[in-house]
C-alpha positions in Angstrom: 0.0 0.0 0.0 3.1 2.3 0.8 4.5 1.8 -2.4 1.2 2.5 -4.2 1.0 5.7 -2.4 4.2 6.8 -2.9 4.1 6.3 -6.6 0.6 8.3 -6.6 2.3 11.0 -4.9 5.2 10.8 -7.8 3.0 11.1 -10.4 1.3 14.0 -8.8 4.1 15.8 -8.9 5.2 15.1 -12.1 1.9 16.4 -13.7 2.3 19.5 -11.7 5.9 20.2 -13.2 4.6 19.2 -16.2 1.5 21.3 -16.0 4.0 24.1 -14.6 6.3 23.7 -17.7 4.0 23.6 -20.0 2.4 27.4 -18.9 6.0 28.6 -19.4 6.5 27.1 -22.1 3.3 28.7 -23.6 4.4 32.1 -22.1 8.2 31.7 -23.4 6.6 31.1 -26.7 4.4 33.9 -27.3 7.1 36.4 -25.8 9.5 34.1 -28.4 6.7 35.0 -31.5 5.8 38.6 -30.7 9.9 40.1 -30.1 10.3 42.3 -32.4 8.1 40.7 -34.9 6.0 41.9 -37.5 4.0 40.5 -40.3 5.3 41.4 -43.6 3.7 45.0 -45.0 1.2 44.7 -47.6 3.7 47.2 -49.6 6.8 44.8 -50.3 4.3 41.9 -50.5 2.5 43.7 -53.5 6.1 44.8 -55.1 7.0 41.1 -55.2 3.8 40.5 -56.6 2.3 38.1 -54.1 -0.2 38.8 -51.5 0.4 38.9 -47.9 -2.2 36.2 -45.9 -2.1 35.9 -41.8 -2.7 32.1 -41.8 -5.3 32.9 -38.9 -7.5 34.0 -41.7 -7.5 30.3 -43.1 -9.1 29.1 -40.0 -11.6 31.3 -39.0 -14.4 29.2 -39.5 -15.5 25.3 -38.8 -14.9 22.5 -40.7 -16.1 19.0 -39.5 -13.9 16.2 -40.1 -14.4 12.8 -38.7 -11.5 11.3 -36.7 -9.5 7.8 -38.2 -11.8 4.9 -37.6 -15.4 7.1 -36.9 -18.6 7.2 -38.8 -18.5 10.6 -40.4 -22.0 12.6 -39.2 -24.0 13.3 -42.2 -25.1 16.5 -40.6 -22.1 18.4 -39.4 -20.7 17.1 -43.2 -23.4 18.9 -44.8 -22.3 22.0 -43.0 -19.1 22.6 -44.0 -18.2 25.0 -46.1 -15.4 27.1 -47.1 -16.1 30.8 -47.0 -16.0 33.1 -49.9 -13.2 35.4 -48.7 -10.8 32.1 -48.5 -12.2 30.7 -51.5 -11.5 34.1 -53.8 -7.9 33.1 -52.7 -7.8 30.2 -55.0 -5.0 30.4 -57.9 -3.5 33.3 -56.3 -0.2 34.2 -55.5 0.2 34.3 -51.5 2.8 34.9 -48.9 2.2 33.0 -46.1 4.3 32.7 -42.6 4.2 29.6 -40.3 6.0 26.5 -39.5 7.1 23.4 -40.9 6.0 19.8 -40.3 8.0 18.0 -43.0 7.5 15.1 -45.0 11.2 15.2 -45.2 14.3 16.7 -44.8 17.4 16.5 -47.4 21.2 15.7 -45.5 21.4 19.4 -46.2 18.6 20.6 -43.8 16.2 21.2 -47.1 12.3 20.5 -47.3 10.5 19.7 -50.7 7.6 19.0 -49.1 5.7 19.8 -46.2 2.5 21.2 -43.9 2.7 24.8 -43.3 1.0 25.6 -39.5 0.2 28.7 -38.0 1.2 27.5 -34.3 4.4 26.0 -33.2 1.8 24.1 -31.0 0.2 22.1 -33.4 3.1 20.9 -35.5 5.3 17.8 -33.7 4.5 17.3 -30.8 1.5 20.2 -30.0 -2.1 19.6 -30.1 -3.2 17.7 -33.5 -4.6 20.3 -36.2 -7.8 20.7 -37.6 -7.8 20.7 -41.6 -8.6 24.1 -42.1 -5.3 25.1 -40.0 -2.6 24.3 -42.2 -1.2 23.8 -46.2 0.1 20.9 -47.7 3.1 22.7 -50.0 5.0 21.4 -52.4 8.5 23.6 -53.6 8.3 23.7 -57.2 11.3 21.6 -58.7 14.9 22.9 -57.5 13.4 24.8 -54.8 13.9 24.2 -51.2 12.3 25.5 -48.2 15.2 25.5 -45.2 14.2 23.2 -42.5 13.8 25.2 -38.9 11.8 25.9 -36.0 11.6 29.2 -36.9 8.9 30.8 -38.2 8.9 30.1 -42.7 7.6 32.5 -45.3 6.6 30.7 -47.9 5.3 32.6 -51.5 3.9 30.6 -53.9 0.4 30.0 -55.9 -2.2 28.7 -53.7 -4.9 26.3 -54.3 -8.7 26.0 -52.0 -10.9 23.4 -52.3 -11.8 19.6 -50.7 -8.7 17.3 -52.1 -10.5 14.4 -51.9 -9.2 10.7 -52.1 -10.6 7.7 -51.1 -13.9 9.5 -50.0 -12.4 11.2 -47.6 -11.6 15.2 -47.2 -7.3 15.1 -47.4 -6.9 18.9 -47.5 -8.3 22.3 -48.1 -5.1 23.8 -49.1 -2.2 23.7 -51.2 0.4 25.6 -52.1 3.2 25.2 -54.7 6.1 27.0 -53.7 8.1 29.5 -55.1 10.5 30.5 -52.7 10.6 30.4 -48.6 12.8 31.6 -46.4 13.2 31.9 -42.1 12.0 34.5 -40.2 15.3 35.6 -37.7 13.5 36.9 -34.5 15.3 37.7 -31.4 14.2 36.2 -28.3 13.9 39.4 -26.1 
């Protein structure tokens, strides 16, 4: 019984260190995201002749998709729908910062493919993502994107619309990329 109690008492305090941890992490990250940061101005964007996009815009709505293994509701599916403000952005040519979950990573630290998030949270190890909340992109041939924890901007012609395979919603967004490069922020 001793032993049982003592290991209770061990795994108490290991969630509080790890809920402890994880609020600091949370708080070094946002002070991490918003030093000296700013998003691109809608002046060089247009000079380079793509259009600047907050990737929060992307999300700002629901989208039902049913988890691995569950019966999709025929309801909530009917629901969905993409607004018209993310939808005009189809075949354009966007600028869009986030950061990489790759598909893979060349011996030289480059990425031909990967998902572009909006929150260091959700790509690794964070929470899982919901499908409106990040871009499959693919680097057009010869182009990299350089592999980093860093925030990415990525420019490149970007596609909306259900990918569908299988009978099953894959993606809402893609992206070939024309160039990408990371954001150098400083930590305080």
């Amino acid at each position: 019984m001793q032993k049982s109690n003592q290991a209770s008492k061990a795994v108490g305090i290991l969630k509080t260190f790890g809920f402890f941890f994880t609020i600091i992490g949370i708080i070094a990250m946002a002070l991490y995201l918003g030093a000296g940061e700013s998003a691109p101005s809608a002046k060089i964007e247009t000079q380079s002749g793509y259009k600047y996009v907050d990737i929060t815009e992307l999300d700002n709505f629901a989208y039902y998709t049913p988890l691995p293994g569950e019966k999709p509701d025929p309801e909530l599916l009917a629901k969905n729908s993409i607004p018209e403000t993310v939808k005009n952005l189809n075949g354009s040519r966007v600028t869009l910062t986030g950061f990489i979950m790759p598909v893979s990573v060349d011996d030289d630290g480059n990425v031909e493919e990967f998902a572009l998030n909006g929150s260091y949270d959700r790509c690794f190890y964070g929470a899982p993502s919901q499908i409106n909340q990040w871009i499959h992109v693919k680097m057009q041939p010869g182009q990299y994107a350089p592999f980093s924890h860093s925030p990415v901007t990525v420019s490149g012609t970007f596609e909306v619309g259900e990918l569908i395979e299988d009978g099953e919603v894959v993606s809402l967004y893609r992206m070939t990329g024309d160039k990408a490069v990371t954001r150098q922020r400083r930590m305080f």
